[in-house]
C-alpha positions as CSV (number, residue, x, y, z in Angstrom):
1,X,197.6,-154.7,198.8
2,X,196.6,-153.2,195.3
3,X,198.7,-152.8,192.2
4,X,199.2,-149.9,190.8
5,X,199.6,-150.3,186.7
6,X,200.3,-146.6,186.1
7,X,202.8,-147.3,182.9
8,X,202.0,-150.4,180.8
9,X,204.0,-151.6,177.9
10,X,202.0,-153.5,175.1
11,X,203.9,-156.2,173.5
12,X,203.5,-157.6,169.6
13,X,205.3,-159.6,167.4
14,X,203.9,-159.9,163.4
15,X,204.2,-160.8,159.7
16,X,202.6,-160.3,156.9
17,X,199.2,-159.4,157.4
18,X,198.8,-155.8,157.6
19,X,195.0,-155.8,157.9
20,X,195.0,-158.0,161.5
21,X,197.9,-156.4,162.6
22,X,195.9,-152.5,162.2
23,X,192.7,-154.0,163.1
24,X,194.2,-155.1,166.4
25,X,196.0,-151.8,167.0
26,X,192.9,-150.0,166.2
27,X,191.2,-152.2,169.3
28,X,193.7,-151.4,171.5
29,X,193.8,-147.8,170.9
30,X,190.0,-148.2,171.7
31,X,190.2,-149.2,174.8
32,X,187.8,-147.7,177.6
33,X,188.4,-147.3,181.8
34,X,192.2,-146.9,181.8
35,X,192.3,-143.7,183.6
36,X,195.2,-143.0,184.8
37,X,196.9,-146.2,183.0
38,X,199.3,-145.0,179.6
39,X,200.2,-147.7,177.4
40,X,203.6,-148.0,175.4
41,X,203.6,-150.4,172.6
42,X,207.0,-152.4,171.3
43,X,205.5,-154.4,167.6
44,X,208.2,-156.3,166.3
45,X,207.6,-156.5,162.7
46,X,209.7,-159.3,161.5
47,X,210.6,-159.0,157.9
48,X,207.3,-157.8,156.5
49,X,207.2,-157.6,152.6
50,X,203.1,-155.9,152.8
51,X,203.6,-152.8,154.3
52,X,203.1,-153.3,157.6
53,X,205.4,-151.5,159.2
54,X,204.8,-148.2,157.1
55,X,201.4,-148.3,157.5
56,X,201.6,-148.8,161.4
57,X,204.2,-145.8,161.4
58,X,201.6,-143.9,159.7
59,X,198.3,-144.4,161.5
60,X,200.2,-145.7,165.0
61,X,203.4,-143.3,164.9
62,X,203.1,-143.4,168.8
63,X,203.8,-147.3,168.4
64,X,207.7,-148.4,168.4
65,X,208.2,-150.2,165.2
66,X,211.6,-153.1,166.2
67,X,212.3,-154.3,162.7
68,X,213.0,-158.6,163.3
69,X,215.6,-160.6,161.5
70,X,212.6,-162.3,159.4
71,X,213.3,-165.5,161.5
72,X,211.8,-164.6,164.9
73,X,208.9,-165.9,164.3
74,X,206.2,-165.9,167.2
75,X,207.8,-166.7,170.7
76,X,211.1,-164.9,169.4
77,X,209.3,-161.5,167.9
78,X,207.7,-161.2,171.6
79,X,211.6,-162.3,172.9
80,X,212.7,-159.2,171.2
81,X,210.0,-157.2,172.0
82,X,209.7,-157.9,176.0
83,X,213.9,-157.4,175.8
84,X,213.0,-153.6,174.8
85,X,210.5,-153.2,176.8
86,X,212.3,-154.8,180.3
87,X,215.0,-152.3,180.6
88,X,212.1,-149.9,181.1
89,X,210.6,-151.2,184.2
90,X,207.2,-150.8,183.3
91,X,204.6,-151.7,185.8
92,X,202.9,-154.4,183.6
93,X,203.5,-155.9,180.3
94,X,200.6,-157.0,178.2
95,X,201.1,-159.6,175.5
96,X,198.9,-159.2,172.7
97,X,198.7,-161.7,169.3
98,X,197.9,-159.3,166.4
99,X,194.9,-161.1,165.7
100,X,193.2,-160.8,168.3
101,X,190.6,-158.1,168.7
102,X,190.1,-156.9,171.9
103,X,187.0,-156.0,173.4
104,X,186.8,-152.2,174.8
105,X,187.3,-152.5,178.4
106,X,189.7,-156.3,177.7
107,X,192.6,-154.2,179.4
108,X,190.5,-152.9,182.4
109,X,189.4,-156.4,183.0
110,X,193.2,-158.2,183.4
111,X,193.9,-155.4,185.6
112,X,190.8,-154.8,188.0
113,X,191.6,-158.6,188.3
114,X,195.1,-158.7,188.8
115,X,194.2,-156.2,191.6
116,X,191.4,-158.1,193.0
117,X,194.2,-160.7,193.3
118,X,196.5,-159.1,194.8
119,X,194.3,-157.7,197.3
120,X,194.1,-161.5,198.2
121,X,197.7,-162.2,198.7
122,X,198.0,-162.8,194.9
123,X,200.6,-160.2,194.1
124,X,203.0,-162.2,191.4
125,X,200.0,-163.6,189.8
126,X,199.9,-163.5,185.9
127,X,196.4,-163.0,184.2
128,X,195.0,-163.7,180.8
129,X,192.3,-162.8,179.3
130,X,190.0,-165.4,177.1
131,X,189.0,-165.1,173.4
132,X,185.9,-166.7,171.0
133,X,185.3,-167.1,167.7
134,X,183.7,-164.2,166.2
135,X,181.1,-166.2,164.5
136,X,180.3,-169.3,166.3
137,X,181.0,-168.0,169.9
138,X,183.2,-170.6,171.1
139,X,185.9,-170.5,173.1
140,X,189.4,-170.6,171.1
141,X,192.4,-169.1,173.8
142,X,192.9,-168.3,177.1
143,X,193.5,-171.0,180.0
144,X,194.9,-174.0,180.4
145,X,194.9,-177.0,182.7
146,X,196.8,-179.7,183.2
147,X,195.2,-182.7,183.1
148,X,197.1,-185.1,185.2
149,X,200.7,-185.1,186.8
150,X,201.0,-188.6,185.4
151,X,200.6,-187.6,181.9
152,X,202.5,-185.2,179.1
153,X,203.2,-181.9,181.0
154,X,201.3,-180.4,177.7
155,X,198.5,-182.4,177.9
156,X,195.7,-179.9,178.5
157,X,192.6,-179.0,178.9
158,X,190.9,-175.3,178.3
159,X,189.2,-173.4,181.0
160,X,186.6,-171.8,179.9
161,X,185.8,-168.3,181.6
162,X,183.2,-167.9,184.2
163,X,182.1,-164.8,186.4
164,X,185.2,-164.9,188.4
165,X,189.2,-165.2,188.3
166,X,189.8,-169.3,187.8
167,X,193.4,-170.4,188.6
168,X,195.3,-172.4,185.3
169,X,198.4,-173.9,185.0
170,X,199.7,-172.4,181.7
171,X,198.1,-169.9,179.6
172,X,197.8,-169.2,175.9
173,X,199.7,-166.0,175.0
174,X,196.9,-164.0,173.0
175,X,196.2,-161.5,175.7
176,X,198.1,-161.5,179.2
177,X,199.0,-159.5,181.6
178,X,202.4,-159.9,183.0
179,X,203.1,-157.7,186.3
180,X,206.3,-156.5,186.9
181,X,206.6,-158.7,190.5
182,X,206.5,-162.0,187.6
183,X,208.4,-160.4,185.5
184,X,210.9,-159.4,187.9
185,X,211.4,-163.4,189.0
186,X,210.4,-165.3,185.7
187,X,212.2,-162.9,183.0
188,X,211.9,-163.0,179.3
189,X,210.5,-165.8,177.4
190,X,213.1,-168.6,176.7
191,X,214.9,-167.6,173.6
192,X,215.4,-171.6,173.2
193,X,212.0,-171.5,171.4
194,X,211.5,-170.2,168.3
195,X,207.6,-170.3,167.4
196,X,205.6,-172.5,169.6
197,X,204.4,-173.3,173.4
198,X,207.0,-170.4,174.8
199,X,203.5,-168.9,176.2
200,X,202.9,-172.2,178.1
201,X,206.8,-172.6,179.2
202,X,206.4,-169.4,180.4
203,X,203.3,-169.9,182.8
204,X,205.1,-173.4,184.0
205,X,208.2,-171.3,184.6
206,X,206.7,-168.6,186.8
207,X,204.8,-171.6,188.7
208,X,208.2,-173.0,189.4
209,X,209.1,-169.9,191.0
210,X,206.4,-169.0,193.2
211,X,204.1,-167.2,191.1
212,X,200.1,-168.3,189.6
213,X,198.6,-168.2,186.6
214,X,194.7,-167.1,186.3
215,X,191.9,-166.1,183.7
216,X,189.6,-163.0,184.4
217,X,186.5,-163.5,184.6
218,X,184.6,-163.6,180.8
219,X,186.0,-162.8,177.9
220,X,188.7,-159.9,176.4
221,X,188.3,-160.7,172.5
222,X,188.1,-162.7,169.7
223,X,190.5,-164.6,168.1
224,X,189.6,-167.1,165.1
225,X,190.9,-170.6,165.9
226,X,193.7,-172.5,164.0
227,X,193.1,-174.1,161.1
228,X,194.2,-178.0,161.3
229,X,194.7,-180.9,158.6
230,X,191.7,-183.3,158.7
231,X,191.9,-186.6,161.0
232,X,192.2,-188.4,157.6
233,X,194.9,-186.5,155.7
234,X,198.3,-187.8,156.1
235,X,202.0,-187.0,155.4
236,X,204.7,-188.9,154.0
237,X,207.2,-189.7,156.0
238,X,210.1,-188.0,154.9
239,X,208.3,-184.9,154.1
240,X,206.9,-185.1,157.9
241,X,210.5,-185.2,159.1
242,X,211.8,-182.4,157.3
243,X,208.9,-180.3,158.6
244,X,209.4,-181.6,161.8
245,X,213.1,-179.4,161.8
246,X,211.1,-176.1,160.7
247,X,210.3,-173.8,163.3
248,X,206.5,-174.1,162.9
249,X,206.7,-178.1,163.4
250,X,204.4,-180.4,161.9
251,X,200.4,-179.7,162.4
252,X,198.5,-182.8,162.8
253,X,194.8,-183.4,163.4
254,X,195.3,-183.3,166.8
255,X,198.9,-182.1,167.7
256,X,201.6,-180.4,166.5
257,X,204.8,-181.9,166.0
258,X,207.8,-179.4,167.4
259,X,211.0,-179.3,166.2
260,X,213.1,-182.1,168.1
261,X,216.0,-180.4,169.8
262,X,213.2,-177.8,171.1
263,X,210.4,-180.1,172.5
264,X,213.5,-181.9,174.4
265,X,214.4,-179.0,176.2
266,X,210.9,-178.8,176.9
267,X,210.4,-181.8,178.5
268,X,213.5,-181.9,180.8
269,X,212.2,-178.7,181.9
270,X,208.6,-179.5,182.4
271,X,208.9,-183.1,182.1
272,X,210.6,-184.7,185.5
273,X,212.2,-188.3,185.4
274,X,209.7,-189.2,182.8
275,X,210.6,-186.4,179.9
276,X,212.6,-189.2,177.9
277,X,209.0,-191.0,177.0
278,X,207.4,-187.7,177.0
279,X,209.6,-186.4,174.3
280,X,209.4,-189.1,171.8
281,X,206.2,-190.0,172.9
282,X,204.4,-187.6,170.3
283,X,206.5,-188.2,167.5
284,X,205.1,-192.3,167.2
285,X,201.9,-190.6,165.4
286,X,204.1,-189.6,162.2
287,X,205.9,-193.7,162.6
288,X,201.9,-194.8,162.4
289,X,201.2,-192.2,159.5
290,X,204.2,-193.7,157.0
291,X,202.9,-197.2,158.2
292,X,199.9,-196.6,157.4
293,X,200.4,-195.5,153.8
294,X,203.2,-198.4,153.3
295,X,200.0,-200.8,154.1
296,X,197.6,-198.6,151.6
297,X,199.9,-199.0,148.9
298,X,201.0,-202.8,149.3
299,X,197.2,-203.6,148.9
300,X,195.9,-205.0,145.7
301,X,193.9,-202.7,143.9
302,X,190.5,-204.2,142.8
303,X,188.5,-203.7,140.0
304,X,184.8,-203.0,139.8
């Protein structure tokens, strides 16, 4: 069995910087080996004071422009935008982070290997594609393991791409292909999540209902990784709290802190009998931070 992706809908969610957001339009526009395949693209452009929407309008007029409340933020720009785009019934939805520039054939790749997959037996199988750093070459998105059912549900591991489709557990939400089959059982992405880990929650939730989650082989694009504080610089406790309740969490060295009510209805979902420990379990690192400091500042300072 083959699946035919005759009508695709492109999804995007962004804010604020006009330049990514054209520069990844202008890549998709660019792509190479679609054929038959027409592509319809939702952008949700929430609350944008740069431009962004006019200047998409002007070079992109083919693109729907969904103008956001200005508190969407990531997973809840792409909420709205797969919620336009479902009603539709296209034959795939691609998700696509306006920062990421996609190679020319990116798009023919997810779907030669979501039909390869198919052809298999793999027909409600979701497919991602894998980004580098522009410079250095490294991997930065794409695939994700888990590392082991007895720890965190989130605690990961990348897979890196190789010459052929690799099987993940979760997936990073930079490019992916979503067939209609998965979206037909999984849905939207939880509205429960504002900014964070709804790509992830997403590729547990369609393994929960039968479906699989793979990377094509090599890579679709580049992406420039994260920045992240350094392992040395620390927050004050109160000030790590109150960030803790914004939508973009707390960024740590080595984690991100997500708001609390949201990373508990994470873990009941993902986290089975153990998502109590697995909820407060990150949160000990900000406790060690303020301790940390408290012991700094009771020591004696010395003088040379």
């Amino acid at each position: 069995m083959t699946l035919p992706f005759v009508r695709l809908a492109v999804l995007l969610t962004c804010f604020n910087r006009k330049s990514k957001t054209l520069a990844c339009l202008q890549t998709l526009f660019a792509q190479t080996g679609l054929n038959e395949t027409t592509l319809t693209v939702y952008l949700v452009d929430d609350g944008s004071t740069d431009g962004t929407s006019a200047a998409v309008a002007s070079q992109y007029p083919a693109v729907n422009v969904i103008p956001g409340t200005g508190q969407l933020f990531w997973n809840g720009g792409m909420h709205r935008a797969f919620a336009e785009a479902l009603p539709q019934d296209y034959d795939g939805y691609i998700w696509l982070n306006d920062d990421t520039l996609l190679y020319p054939e990116a798009i023919t790749s997810l779907l030669k290997t979501a039909q390869k997959l198919a052809a298999q037996g793999e027909t409600t199988a979701i497919v991602a594609g894998s980004t580098r750093d522009a410079q250095t070459q490294s991997f930065t998105y794409g695939g994700m393991r888990q590392i082991s059912p007895l720890l965190p549900p989130f605690k990961v591991r990348p897979v890196e791409p190789i010459a052929v489709p690799q099987r993940c557990d979760m997936m990073c939400g930079n490019i992916v292909l979503i067939p209609r089959a998965v979206a037909q059982k999984v849905g939207n992405l939880d509205p429960k999540i504002t900014h964070y880990a709804g790509d992830w929650d997403y590729g547990l939730r369609a393994k929960q209902v039968g479906c699989t989650v793979w990377i094509a082989p090599g890579y679709q694009g580049t992406c420039a990784d994260n920045p992240r504080p350094q392992p040395n610089q620390t927050v004050a406790l109160a000030e790590g709290l109150n960030k803790i309740q914004q939508p973009k969490g707390l960024m740590l060295a080595d984690v991100t802190l997500h708001p609390w009510e949201e990373w508990k209805h994470l873990m009941q979902r993902h986290g089975g009998w153990l998502w109590m420990v697995f909820w407060l379990l990150p949160y000990r690192r900000l406790w060690w931070q303020a301790l940390r400091r408290r012991g700094a500042a009771a020591q004696p300072s010395s003088n040379s």
